[in-house]
C-alpha positions as CSV (number, residue, x, y, z in Angstrom):
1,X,-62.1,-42.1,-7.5
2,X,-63.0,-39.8,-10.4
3,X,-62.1,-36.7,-11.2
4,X,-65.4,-35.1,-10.2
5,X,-66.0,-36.9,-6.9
6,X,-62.7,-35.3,-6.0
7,X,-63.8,-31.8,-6.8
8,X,-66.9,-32.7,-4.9
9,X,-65.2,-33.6,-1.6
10,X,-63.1,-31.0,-2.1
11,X,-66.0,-28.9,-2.3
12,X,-67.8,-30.2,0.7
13,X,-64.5,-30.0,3.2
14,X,-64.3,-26.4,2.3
15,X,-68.1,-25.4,2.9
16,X,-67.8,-27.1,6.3
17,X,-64.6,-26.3,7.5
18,X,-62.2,-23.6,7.9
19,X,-59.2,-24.1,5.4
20,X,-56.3,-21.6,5.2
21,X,-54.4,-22.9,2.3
22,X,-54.7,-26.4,-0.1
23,X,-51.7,-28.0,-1.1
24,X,-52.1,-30.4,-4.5
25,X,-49.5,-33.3,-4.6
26,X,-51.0,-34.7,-7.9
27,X,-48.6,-35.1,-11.0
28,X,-49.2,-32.5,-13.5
29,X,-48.9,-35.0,-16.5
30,X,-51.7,-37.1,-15.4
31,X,-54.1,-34.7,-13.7
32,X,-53.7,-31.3,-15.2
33,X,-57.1,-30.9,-15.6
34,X,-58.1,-32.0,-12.4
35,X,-55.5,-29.5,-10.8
36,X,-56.5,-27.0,-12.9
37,X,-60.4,-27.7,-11.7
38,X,-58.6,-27.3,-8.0
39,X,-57.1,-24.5,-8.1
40,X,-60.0,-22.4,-9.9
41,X,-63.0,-23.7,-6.9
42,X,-60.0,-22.4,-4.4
43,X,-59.1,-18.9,-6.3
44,X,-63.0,-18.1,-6.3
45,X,-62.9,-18.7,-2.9
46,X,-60.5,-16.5,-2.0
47,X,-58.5,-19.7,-0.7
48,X,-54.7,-20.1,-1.2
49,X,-53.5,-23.2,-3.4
50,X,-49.7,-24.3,-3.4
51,X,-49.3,-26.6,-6.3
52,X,-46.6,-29.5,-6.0
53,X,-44.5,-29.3,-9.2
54,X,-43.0,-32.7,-10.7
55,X,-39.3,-31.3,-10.9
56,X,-38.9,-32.2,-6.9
57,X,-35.5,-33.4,-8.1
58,X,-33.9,-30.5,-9.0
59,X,-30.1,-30.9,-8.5
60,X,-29.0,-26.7,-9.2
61,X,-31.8,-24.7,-10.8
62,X,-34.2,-22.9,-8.5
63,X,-37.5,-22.9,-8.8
64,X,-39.8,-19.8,-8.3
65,X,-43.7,-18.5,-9.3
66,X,-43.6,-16.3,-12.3
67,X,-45.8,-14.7,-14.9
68,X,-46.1,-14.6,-18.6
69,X,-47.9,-12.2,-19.8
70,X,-50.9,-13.0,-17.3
71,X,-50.3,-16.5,-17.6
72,X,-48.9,-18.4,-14.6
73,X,-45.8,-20.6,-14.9
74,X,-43.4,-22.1,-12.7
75,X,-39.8,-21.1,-13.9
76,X,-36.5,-23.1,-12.7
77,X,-33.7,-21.7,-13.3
78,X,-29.4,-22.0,-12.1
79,X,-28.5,-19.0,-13.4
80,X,-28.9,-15.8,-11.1
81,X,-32.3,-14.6,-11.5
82,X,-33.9,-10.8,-12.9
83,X,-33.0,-8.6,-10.2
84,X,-32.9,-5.4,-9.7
85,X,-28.7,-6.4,-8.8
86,X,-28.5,-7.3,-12.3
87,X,-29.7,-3.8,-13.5
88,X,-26.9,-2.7,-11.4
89,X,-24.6,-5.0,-13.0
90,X,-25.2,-3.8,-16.3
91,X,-25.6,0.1,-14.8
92,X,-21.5,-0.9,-13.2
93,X,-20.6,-2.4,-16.4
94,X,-21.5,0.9,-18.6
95,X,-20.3,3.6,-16.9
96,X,-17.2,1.8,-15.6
97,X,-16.2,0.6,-18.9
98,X,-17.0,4.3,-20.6
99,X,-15.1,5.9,-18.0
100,X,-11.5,3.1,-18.3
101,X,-12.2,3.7,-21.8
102,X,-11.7,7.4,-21.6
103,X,-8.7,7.1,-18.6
104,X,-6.8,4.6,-20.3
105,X,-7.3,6.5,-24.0
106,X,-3.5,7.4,-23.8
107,X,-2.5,3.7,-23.0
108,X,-4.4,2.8,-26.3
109,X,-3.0,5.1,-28.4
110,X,0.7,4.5,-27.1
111,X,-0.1,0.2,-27.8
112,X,-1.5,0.9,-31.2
113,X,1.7,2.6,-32.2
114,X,3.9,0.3,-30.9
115,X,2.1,-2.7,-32.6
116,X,2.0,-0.5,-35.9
117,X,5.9,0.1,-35.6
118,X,6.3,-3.6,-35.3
119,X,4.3,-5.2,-37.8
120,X,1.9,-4.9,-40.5
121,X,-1.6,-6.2,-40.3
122,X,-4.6,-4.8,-38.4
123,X,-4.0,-3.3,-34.9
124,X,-7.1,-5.0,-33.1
125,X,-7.7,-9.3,-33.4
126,X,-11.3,-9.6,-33.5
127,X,-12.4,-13.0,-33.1
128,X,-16.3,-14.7,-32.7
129,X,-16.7,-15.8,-29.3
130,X,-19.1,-17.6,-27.5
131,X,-21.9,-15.5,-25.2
132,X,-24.9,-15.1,-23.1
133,X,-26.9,-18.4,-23.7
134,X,-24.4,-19.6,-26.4
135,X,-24.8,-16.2,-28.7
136,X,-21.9,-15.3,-31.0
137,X,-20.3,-11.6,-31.1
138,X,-17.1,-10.3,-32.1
139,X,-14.3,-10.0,-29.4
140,X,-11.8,-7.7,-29.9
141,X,-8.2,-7.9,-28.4
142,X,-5.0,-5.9,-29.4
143,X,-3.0,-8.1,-31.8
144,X,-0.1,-9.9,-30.6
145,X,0.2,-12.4,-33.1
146,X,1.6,-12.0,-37.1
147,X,-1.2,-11.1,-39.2
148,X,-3.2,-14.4,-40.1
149,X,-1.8,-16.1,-37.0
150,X,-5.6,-17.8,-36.6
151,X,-5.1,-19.6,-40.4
152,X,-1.7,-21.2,-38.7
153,X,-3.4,-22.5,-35.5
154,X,-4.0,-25.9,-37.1
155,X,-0.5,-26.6,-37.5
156,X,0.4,-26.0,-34.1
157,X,-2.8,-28.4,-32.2
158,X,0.2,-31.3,-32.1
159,X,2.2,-28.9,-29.5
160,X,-1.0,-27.4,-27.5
161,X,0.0,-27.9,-23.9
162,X,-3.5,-27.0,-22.3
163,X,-5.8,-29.1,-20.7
164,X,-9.4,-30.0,-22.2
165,X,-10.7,-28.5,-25.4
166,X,-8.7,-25.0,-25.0
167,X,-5.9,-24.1,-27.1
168,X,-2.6,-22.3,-25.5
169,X,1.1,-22.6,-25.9
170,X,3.5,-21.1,-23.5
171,X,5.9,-20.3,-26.4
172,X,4.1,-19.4,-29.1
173,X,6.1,-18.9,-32.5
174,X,3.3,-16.6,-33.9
175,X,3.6,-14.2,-30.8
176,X,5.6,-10.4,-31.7
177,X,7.6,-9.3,-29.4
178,X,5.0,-5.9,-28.1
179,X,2.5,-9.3,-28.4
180,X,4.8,-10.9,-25.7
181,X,4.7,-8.1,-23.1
182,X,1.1,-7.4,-24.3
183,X,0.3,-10.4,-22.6
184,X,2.1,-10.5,-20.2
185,X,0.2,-7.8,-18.3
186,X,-3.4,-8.3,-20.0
187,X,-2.6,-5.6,-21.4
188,X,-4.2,-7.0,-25.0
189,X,-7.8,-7.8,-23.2
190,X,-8.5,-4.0,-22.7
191,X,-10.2,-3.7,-25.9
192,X,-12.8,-6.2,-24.6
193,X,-13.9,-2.8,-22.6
194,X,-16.0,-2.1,-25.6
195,X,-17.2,-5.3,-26.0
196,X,-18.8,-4.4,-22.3
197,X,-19.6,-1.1,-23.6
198,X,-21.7,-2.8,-26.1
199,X,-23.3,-5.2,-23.8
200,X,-22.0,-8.3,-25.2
201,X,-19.5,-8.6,-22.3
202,X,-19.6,-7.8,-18.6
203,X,-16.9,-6.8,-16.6
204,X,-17.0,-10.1,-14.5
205,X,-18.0,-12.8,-15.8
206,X,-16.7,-16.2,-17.3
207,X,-13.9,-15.7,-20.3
208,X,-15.7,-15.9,-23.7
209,X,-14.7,-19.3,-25.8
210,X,-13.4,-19.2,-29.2
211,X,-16.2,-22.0,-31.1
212,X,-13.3,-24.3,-31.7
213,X,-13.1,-25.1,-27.9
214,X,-16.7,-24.8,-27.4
215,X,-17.7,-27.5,-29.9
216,X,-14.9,-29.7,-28.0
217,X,-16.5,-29.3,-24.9
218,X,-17.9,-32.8,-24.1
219,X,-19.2,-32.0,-20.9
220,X,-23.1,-30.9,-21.0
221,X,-22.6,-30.0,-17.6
222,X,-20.0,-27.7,-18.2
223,X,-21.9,-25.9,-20.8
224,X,-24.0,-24.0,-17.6
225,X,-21.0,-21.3,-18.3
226,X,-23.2,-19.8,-20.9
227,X,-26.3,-19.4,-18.3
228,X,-24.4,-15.5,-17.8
229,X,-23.1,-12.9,-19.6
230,X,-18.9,-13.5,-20.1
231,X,-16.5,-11.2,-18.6
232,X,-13.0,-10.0,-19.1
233,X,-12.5,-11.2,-15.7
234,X,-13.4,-13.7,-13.0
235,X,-12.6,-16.5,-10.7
236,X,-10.2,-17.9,-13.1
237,X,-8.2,-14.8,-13.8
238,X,-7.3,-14.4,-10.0
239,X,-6.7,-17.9,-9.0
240,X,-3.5,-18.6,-11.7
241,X,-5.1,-18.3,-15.1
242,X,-3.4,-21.1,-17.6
243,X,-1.8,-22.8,-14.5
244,X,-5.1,-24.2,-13.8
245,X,-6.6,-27.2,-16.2
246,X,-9.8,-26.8,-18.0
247,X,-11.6,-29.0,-15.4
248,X,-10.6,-26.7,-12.5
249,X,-11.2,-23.6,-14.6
250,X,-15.1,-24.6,-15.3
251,X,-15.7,-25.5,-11.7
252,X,-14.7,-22.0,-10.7
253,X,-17.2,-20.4,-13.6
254,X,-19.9,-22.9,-12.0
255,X,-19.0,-21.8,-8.4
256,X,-18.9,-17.8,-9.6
257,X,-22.4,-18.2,-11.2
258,X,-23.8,-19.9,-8.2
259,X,-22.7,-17.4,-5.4
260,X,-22.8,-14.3,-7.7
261,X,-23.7,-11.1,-6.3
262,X,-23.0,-7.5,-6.8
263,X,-20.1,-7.9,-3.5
264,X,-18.6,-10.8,-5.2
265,X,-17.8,-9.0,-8.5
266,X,-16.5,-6.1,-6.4
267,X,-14.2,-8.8,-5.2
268,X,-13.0,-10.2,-8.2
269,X,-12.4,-6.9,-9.7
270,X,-10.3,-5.8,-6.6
271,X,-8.8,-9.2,-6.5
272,X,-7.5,-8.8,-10.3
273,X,-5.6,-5.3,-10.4
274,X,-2.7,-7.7,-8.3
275,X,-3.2,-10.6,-10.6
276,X,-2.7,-8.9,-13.4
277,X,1.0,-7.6,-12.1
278,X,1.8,-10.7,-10.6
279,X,0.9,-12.2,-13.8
280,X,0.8,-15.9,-13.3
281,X,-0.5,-18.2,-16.2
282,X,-0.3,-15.2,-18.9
283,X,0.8,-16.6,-22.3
């Protein structure tokens, strides 16, 4: 049957009957047009169309109606979609950050002299991280390592004791001594609070990847990580940290960005203030 003697049936079921709504089922790759003829005789009409898209396969991503500027397009997507619980997100993730940043002010200034007494080299380890839909940005930490400790890593990849692409080592000889407690604590990640500040970060989120372990990753799967913005904490963080293998650690990134909601990162930031003193996994 051609094209037109479709439209025309169409046409003549319509004028002689009383039709709510038309469903198309045709693949859009071999009858765009003729869907496109479709749905224009139903939206002069007045009459709704529901068009069958030909991702019916879809494994994770959701699939919704959206708009681009006036032109209709069906968006799929596994990531959590523009909400107005995002806006609050980001809302949380200012003015909490602004206002640790201004409580904590004396902890900062007490760490920076204690890493000053200890060693020479600059007070704050910035470092490019992975972001939002595989960006790059500068993370910053308190240093815990000897100055140049990153130009040393290569000779210590023969005694890396993690799991997967990531690089950690429960005794690290580039680690001070403040470096050693730093850690212990977290106490070096509250930099990252104006990395969140700046919008690069959110307060929950998955951990940022240095791009050694990201180009390691040989997972595509895993790579869905990057679908939100990274946090200082997460699912990870208050489940055992390094004791966990890079596997299990993905999974829970995957599961976070699947369930997420504005009560689930009230959750995880509740859940982290013990995990943090308990400390298990921190190296």
């Amino acid at each position: 049957m051609s094209d037109s003697s479709v439209v025309e049936q169409l046409n003549s079921v319509i004028a002689s009957q009383p039709i709510d709504e038309v469903l198309v089922a045709l693949p859009m790759d071999r009858y765009g047009p003729l869907v496109e003829t479709i749905v224009q005789q139903c939206e002069e009409q007045g009459i709704i169309v529901r068009v069958r898209t030909g991702m019916s396969r879809l494994q994770i991503a959701r699939s919704y109606l959206d708009e681009l500027e006036g032109v209709p397009v069906m968006t799929f997507q596994s990531g959590p979609p523009d909400s107005w619980q995002l806006i609050m997100k980001r809302v949380i993730d200012f003015l909490g950050s602004l206002a640790l940043l201004l409580v904590l002010a004396p902890v900062f200034g007490v760490v920076m002299l204690l890493i000053r007494l200890e060693s020479q080299g600059s007070i704050f380890f910035a470092q490019e991280r992975i972001g939002l839909n595989k960006r790059r940005f500068r993370m910053l930490k308190f240093r815990t390592m000897v100055d140049g400790a990153e130009r040393l890593q290569h000779t210590l990849e023969q005694f890396n004791e993690a799991e997967g692409p990531v690089f950690k080592i429960k005794r690290d000889p580039r680690l001070t001594r403040v470096g050693k407690h730093l850690r212990r604590f977290s106490i070096d990640e509250l930099p990252q609070l104006v990395n969140v500040l700046m919008g690069d970060m959110s307060l929950v989120g998955p951990r940022p990847l240095p791009i050694r372990d990201v180009e390691r990753i040989d997972m595509r799967s895993q790579k869905r990580r990057f679908s939100i913005k990274p946090g200082i904490t997460c699912l990870w963080q208050v489940s055992g940290r390094s004791n966990i293998g890079f596997n299990e650690w993905v999974r829970l990134d995957l599961d976070y960005i699947d369930r997420w909601s504005l009560g689930l990162d009230l959750l995880i930031l509740l859940k982290t203030i013990p995990a943090v003193f308990k400390g298990p996994g921190a190296y």
